[in-house]
N, C-alpha and C positions, 0 to 999 in steps of 0.2 A: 287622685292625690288632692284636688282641690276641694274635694268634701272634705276628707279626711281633718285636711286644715281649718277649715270654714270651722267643722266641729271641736275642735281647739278651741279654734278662738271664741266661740260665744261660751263653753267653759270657761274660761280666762276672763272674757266679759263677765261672766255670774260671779264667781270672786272677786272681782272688782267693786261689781256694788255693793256685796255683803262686806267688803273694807270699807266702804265708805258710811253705811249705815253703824259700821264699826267706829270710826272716828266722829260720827256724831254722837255716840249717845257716850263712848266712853270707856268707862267710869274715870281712867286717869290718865293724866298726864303722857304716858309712859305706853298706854293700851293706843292713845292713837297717834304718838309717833309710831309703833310697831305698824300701825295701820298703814299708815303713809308710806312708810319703806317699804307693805307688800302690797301697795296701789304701783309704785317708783318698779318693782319688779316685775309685778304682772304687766305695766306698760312698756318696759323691754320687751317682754315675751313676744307679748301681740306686735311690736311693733318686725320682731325679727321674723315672725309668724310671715305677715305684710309683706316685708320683704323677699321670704319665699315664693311668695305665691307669686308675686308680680315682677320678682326678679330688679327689683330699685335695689340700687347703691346709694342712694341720696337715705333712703329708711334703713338699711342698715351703718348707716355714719347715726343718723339720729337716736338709733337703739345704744350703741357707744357708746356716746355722748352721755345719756341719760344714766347708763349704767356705771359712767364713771363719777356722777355730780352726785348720787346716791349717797356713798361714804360722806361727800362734804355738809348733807345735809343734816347724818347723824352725826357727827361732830360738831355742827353747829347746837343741836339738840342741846348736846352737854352741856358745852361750853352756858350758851343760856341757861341755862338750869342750875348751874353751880354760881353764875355772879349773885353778889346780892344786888336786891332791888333797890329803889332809889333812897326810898324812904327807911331804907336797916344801918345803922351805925357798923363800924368796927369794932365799935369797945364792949361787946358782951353783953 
Protein backbone atom coordinates (compact mmCIF):
# COMPACT_ATOMS: atom_id res chain seq x y z
CA UNK A 1 0.00 0.00 0.00
CA UNK A 2 2.78 2.39 0.64
CA UNK A 3 4.08 2.17 -2.89
CA UNK A 4 0.94 2.40 -4.22
CA UNK A 5 0.63 5.89 -2.41
CA UNK A 6 4.35 6.87 -2.78
CA UNK A 7 3.11 6.55 -6.74
CA UNK A 8 0.26 8.88 -6.14
CA UNK A 9 1.92 11.24 -4.74
CA UNK A 10 4.90 12.09 -7.05
CA UNK A 11 1.77 12.09 -9.84
CA UNK A 12 0.29 14.78 -7.87
CA UNK A 13 3.80 16.13 -7.39
CA UNK A 14 4.22 16.25 -11.47
CA UNK A 15 0.98 18.18 -11.73
CA UNK A 16 1.90 20.44 -9.34
CA UNK A 17 4.82 21.71 -11.22
CA UNK A 18 3.26 21.80 -14.47
CA UNK A 19 0.56 24.47 -12.40
CA UNK A 20 3.05 26.16 -11.57
CA UNK A 21 5.02 26.46 -14.75
CA UNK A 22 1.24 27.30 -15.60
CA UNK A 23 1.01 30.27 -13.52
CA UNK A 24 4.21 31.67 -14.69
CA UNK A 25 4.00 31.97 -18.16
CA UNK A 26 0.09 32.64 -18.18
CA UNK A 27 -1.20 34.12 -20.62
CA UNK A 28 -4.07 35.57 -18.21
CA UNK A 29 -5.22 36.68 -15.49
CA UNK A 30 -7.77 34.07 -15.06
CA UNK A 31 -5.39 30.83 -16.47
CA UNK A 32 -3.27 31.44 -13.38
CA UNK A 33 -5.76 31.87 -10.82
CA UNK A 34 -7.23 28.47 -12.40
CA UNK A 35 -3.64 27.52 -11.71
CA UNK A 36 -3.57 28.30 -8.17
CA UNK A 37 -6.93 26.70 -7.23
CA UNK A 38 -5.34 23.33 -8.88
CA UNK A 39 -1.94 23.86 -7.01
CA UNK A 40 -4.62 24.78 -3.52
CA UNK A 41 -6.11 20.99 -4.64
CA UNK A 42 -3.51 19.02 -5.61
CA UNK A 43 -1.90 20.24 -1.95
CA UNK A 44 -4.98 18.67 -0.26
CA UNK A 45 -4.49 15.57 -2.06
CA UNK A 46 -0.90 15.12 -1.19
CA UNK A 47 -1.48 16.35 2.01
CA UNK A 48 -4.49 13.59 2.82
CA UNK A 49 -2.19 11.18 0.80
CA UNK A 50 0.39 12.04 3.93
CA UNK A 51 -1.84 11.51 6.17
CA UNK A 52 -2.72 8.00 4.97
CA UNK A 53 0.31 6.69 5.03
CA UNK A 54 1.54 7.89 8.37
CA UNK A 55 -1.71 7.93 9.88
CA UNK A 56 -1.26 12.02 11.47
CA UNK A 57 -4.33 13.65 12.47
CA UNK A 58 -2.38 16.98 12.75
CA UNK A 59 -2.13 16.46 8.43
CA UNK A 60 -5.36 15.65 8.07
CA UNK A 61 -6.73 19.06 10.10
CA UNK A 62 -4.19 20.73 7.73
CA UNK A 63 -5.59 19.09 4.45
CA UNK A 64 -9.20 20.72 5.96
CA UNK A 65 -7.97 23.61 6.64
CA UNK A 66 -6.71 24.31 3.18
CA UNK A 67 -9.56 22.94 1.48
CA UNK A 68 -11.71 25.11 3.14
CA UNK A 69 -9.63 28.62 2.65
CA UNK A 70 -9.66 27.58 -1.26
CA UNK A 71 -13.26 29.07 -2.02
CA UNK A 72 -12.08 32.22 0.10
CA UNK A 73 -9.28 32.70 -2.22
CA UNK A 74 -11.39 32.65 -5.37
CA UNK A 75 -13.72 35.03 -3.91
CA UNK A 76 -11.18 37.23 -3.16
CA UNK A 77 -9.98 36.78 -6.99
CA UNK A 78 -13.29 38.32 -7.96
CA UNK A 79 -13.99 40.57 -5.75
CA UNK A 80 -10.28 42.18 -6.74
CA UNK A 81 -10.94 42.07 -10.19
CA UNK A 82 -14.03 43.76 -10.33
CA UNK A 83 -12.92 46.98 -8.07
CA UNK A 84 -11.69 49.68 -10.01
CA UNK A 85 -8.17 50.72 -9.69
CA UNK A 86 -7.03 53.79 -7.98
CA UNK A 87 -6.30 55.76 -10.79
CA UNK A 88 -10.22 54.98 -12.81
CA UNK A 89 -12.89 57.57 -12.04
CA UNK A 90 -16.62 56.75 -11.61
CA UNK A 91 -17.94 59.17 -14.16
CA UNK A 92 -17.38 57.08 -17.48
Amino acid sequence: MAVYLSVIALVLLGTLALGLVRVGRGPTPGDRMASVLLGGTTGVALLLILSASEGSGATLDTALVLAVLAPVLTVAFIAARRRPSLGESDRG
